[in-house]
N, C-alpha and C positions, 0 to 999 in steps of 0.2 A: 173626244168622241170615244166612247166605250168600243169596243174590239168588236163584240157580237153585234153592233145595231151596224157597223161599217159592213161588216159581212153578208149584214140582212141587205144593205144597201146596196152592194156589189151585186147580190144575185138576184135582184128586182130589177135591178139596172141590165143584168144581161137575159132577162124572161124578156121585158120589153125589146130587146136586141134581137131578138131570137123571134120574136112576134113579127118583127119589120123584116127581118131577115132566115129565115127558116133552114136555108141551105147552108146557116155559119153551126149546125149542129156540129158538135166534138174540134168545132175549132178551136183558139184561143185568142182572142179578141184583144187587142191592143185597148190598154184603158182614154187614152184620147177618143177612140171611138165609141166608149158607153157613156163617156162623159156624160153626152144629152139628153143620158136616161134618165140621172139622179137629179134629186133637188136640190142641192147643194152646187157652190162655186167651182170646186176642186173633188174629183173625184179621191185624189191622190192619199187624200186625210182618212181614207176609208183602208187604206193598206197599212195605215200606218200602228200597228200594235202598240197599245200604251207601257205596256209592259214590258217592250222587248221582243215579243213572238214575230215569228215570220209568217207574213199574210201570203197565201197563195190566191191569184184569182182562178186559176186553174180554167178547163176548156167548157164552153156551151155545153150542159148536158150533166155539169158534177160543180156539186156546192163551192163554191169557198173556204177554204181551210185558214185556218190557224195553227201554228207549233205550240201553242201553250194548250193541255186538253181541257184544260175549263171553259176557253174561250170554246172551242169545239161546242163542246156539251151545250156553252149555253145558246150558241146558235141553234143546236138541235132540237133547245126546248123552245127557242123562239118560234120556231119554223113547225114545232107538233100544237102551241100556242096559237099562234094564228091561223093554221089549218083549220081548229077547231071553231074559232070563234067565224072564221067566213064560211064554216057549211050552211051559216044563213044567210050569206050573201054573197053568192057566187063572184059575182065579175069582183070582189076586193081579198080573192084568195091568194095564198102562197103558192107559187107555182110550184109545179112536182117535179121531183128530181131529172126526169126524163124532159121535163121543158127548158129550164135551163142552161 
């Protein structure tokens, strides 16, 4: 799995966390409990940098990082990418940095 689609899937996985759970704002969420937000078996494969970089999940409220800056960036273009394409279909947006 590519670094930025893990990253996209970490912070999808804690918008829906954060949907069920609203009060876990600026916490930091143990990955056994986003588990059953992702589609995947193992959430774990989504920290796992191909490269080498260190995946942060970091707290409810702030992206997902990566130590490698490309992975960064290309999560950024993922997330300016897909904001774009669901301004015509709201309920299948990127959540906003403030929801996650």
């Amino acid at each position: 799995m590519k670094c930025a689609m893990g990253l996209r899937m970490i912070a999808e996985a804690k918008q829906a966390y954060l949907v069920q759970h609203p009060e876990a704002k600026g916490q930091t969420i143990p990955l056994s409990e986003l588990q059953k937000y992702v589609g995947i078996p193992d959430i774990t494969v989504c920290t796992n940098c191909p490269t080498g970089g260190s995946v942060r999940v970091n707290p409810i409220g702030e992206l997902p990082t990566c130590s490698i800056a490309m992975h960064q960036k290309a999560i950024e273009k993922l997330e300016a990418e897909f904001k774009k394409e669901s301004a015509n279909h709201p309920s299948e947006r990127w959540p906003d940095e403030n929801e996650i």
